[in-house]
C-alpha positions as CSV (number, residue, x, y, z in Angstrom):
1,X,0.0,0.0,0.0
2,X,1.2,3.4,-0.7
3,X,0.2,6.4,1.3
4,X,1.1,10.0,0.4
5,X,1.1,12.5,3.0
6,X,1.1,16.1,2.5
7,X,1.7,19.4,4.7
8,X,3.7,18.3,7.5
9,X,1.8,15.1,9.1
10,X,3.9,14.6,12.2
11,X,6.6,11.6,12.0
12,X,5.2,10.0,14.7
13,X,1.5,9.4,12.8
14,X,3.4,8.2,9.5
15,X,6.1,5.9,12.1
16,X,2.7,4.1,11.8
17,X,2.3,3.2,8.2
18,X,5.9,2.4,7.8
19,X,5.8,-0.4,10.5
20,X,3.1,-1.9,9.3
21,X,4.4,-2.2,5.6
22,X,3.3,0.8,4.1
23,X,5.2,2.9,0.9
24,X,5.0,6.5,2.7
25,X,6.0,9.2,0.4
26,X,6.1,12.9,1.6
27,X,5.1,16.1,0.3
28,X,4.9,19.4,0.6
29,X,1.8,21.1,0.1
30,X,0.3,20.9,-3.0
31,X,-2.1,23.7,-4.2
32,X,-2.4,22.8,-7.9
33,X,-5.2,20.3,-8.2
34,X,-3.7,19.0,-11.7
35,X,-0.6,18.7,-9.6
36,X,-2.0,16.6,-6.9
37,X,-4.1,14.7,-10.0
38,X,-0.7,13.6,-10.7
39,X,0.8,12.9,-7.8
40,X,-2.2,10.6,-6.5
41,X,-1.4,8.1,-9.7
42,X,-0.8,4.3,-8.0
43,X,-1.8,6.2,-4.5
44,X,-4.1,4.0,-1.8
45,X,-4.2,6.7,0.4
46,X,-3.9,10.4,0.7
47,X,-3.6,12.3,4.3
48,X,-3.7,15.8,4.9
49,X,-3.9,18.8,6.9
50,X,-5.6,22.1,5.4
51,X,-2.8,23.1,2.8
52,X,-3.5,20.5,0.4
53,X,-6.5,21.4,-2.1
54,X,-8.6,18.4,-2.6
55,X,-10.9,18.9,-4.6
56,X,-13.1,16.8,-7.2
57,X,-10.9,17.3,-9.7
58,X,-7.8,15.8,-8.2
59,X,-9.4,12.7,-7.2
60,X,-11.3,12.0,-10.4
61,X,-8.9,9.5,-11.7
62,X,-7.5,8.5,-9.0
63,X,-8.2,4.7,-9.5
64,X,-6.3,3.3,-6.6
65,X,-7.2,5.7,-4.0
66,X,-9.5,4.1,-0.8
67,X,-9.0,6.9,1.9
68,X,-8.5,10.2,2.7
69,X,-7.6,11.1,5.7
70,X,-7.3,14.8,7.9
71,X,-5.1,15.6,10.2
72,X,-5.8,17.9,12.5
């Protein structure tokens, strides 16, 4: 499973996912919703904190994606 998490989700919360076999990748915030379109491609799950703009958009082809998750 691959998660990407975006706007500083504290270590300790993605120490989680890594231990239990999880692909974590991090990112900055990402405002651009063609941007995040991309970046979601072969993602299971997305987490965020209020930077990251998800909208409709971004998620429309996001054919692997189960969650998203909030922070916060």
């Amino acid at each position: 499973m691959k998660v990407l998490a975006c706007d500083g989700i504290h270590e300790d919360g993605l120490a989680l996912f890594r231990e239990a076999g999880w692909d974590v990748e991090v990112s900055d915030p990402i405002k651009d919703p063609a941007h995040l379109a991309r970046a979601l491609e072969g993602v299971d799950a997305l987490l965020v904190r209020s930077s990251t703009l998800v909208t409709a958009e971004a998620i429309a082809n996001a054919k692997q994606l189960k969650v998203i998750g909030r922070a916060g």
